[in-house]
PLY file of the C-alpha trace (Angstrom):
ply
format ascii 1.0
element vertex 70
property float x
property float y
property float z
element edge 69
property int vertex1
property int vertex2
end_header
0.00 0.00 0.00
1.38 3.63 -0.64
2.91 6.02 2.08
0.51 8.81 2.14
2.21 10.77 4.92
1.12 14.01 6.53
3.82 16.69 6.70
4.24 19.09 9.36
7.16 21.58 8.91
8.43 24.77 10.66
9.85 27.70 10.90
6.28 28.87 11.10
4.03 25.76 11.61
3.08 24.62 8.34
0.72 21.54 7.93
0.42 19.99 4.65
-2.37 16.99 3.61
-2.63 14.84 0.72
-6.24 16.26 -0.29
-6.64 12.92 -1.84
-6.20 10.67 1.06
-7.29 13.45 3.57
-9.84 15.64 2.46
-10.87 18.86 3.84
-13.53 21.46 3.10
-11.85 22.87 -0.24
-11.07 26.04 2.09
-6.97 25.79 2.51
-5.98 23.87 -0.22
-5.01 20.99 2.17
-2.23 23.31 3.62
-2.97 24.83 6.78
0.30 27.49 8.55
0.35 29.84 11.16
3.15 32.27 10.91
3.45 33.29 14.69
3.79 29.78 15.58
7.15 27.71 15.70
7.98 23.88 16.59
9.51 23.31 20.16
8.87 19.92 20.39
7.53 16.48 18.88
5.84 13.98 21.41
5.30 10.54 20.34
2.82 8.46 23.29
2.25 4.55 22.77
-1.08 4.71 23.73
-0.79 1.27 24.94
1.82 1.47 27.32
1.45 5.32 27.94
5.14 6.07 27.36
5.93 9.28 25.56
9.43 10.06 23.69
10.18 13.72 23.41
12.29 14.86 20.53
13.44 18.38 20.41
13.55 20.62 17.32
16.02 23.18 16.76
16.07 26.66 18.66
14.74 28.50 15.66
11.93 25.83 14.77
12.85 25.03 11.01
11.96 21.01 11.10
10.31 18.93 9.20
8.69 15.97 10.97
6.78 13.42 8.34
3.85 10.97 9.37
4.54 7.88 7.60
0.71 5.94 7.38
-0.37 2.65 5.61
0 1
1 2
2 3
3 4
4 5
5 6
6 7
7 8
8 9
9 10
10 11
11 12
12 13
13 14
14 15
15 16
16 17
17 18
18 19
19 20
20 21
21 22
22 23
23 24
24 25
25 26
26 27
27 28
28 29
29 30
30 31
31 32
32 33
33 34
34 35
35 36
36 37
37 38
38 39
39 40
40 41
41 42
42 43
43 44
44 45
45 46
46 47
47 48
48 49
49 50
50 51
51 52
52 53
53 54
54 55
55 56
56 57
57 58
58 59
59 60
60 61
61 62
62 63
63 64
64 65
65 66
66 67
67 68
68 69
């Protein structure tokens, strides 16, 4: 099955869907950003066990974290 993944990136927080596999309301284009926002942190929780792992992004926010789905 394809990779569809979502794609979050920063600098401002940008969030970017494949309108195809995720569709919205035809209002942003599948891209949704707010400029006055940056990325601190990611947090991964295993929902089963309830443990998180914290990764930090850089000072100045420019990341890109990808959601790999099936």
């Amino acid at each position: 099955m394809a990779d569809d993944p979502v794609i979050v990136t920063g600098g401002s927080v940008n969030i970017s869907f494949d309108e195809t596999v995720y569709p919205g309301n035809g209002l942003h284009g599948g891209n949704f950003s707010n400029g006055n926002k940056r990325i601190t942190y990611v947090e991964i929780r295993d929902d089963n066990t309830n443990q998180t792992q914290t990764v930090n992004a850089p000072t100045n926010g420019k990341c890109t974290v990808t959601i790999h789905c099936e």
